[in-house]
LOVOVO-337571 format. One record per residue: x, y, z of N, C-alpha, C in turn. Coordinates in steps of 0.05 Angstrom, whole numbers, plus 5000, padded with zeros to 4 digits. Example, Ala and Ser with C-alpha at 12.3 -4.5 7.8 and 13.67 -1.06 7.14 Angstrom:
REM LOVOVO-337571
526448865156524649105156526449345156/525749555142527349795143525850015157/
***
This chain:
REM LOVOVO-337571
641383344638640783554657642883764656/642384044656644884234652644984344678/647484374686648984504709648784794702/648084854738647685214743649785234752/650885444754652585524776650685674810/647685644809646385734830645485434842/645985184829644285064838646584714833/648784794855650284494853648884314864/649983954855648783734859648383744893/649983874912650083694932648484054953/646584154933645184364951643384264970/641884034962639683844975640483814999/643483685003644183605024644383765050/643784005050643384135069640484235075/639284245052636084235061635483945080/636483725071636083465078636683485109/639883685114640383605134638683775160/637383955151635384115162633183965172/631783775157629583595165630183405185/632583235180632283055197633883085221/635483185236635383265258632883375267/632183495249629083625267627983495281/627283225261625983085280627282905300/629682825290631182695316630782885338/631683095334632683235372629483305372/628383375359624983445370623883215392/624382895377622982795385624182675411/627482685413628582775438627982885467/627383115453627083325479624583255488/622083195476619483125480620482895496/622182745488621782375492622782415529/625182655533626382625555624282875576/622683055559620983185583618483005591/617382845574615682665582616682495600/618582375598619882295623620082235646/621282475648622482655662619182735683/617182795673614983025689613182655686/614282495682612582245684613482075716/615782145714617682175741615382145771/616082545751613882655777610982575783/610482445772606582425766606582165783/607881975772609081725781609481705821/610681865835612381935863609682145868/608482275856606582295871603282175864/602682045850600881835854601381685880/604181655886603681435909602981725940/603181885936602282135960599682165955/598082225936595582375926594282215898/594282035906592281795883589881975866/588882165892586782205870587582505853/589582565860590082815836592282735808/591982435806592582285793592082465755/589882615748590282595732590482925727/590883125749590083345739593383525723/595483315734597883435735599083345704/597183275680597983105670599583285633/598483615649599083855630602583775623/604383785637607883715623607483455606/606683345613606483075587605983225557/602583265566602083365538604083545523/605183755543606584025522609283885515/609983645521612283565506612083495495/609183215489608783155468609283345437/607683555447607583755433609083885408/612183855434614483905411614583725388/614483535404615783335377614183385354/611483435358609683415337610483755320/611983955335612384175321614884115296/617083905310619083785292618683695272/616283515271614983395254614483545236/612083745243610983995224613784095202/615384245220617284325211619884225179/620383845200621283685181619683655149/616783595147615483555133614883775111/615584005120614984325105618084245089/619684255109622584315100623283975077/622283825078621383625057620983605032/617583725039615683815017617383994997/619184115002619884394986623284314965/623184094983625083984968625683924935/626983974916625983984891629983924878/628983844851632183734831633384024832/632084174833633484484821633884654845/633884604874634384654892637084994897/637385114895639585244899640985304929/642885374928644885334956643185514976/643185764966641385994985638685844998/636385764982634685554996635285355017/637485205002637284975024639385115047/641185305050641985405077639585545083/637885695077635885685098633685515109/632885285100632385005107633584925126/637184895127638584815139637484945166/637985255166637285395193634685395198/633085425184630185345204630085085215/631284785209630784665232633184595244/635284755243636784745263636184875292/633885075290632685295299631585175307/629484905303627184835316627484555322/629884395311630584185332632584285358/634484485360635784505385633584775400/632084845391629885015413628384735416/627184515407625884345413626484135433/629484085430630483975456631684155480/632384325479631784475497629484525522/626784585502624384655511623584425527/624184115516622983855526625083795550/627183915554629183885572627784025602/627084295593625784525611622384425622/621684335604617884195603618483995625/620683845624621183585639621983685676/623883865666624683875699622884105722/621784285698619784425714616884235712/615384095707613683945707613883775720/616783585729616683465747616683565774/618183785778618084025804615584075810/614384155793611084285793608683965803/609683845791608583675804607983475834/610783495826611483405861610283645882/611583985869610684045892607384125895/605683935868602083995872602883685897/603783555896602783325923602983415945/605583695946606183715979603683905977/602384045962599984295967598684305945/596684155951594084115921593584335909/593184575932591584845924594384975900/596384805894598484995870596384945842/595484755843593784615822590284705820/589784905817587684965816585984915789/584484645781583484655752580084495758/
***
């Protein structure tokens, strides 16, 4: 195999390291807003049994993330190749650096406003109009 000077052995390793955080902190932030707004669903089932299932929108959108990490990891994967050059894999690197710490973030925010939002559909159903 002949050596570039555009394309050293250890360029991969930053594409690599782009993928898998992604999905760690993706599936993070999802893991702790689901939670988190399961909390809430949970404390008010025992107020309002029967609006049991309408509040159940923060779950899903965290799910959500994780499954964007996923997307993300799997692109930043796919593209992976022997001849890789440094310029590629630092931008690999930054796209899921970009979209695992926006992804735990977002599942951080999904969690504590969904559990708020929820609680406060038990103290006043009419916040929940669906």
């Amino acid at each position: 195999m002949s050596e570039s000077k555009s394309s050293p052995e250890y360029a991969s390793f930053f594409a690599v390291m782009g993928a898998s955080p992604t999905m760690v902190f993706s599936a993070l932030g999802a893991a702790y807003g689901t939670a988190k707004s399961s909390t809430g669903i949970a404390a008010m089932s025992v107020m309002r049994p029967e609006l049991i299932i309408k509040p159940i929108i923060p779950e899903v959108m965290a799910d959500i993330i994780a499954i964007y990490g996923l997307v993300v990891a799997v692109l930043i994967a796919n593209s992976l190749n022997d001849g890789i050059n440094l310029y590629r894999s630092f931008h690999q690197l930054g796209a899921g650096l970009s979209v695992d710490l926006s992804g735990l973030a977002a599942g951080f925010a999904i969690g504590i406003v969904g559990d708020t939002g929820v609680r406060g559909t038990a103290q006043q159903p009419r916040l929940l109009r669906a």
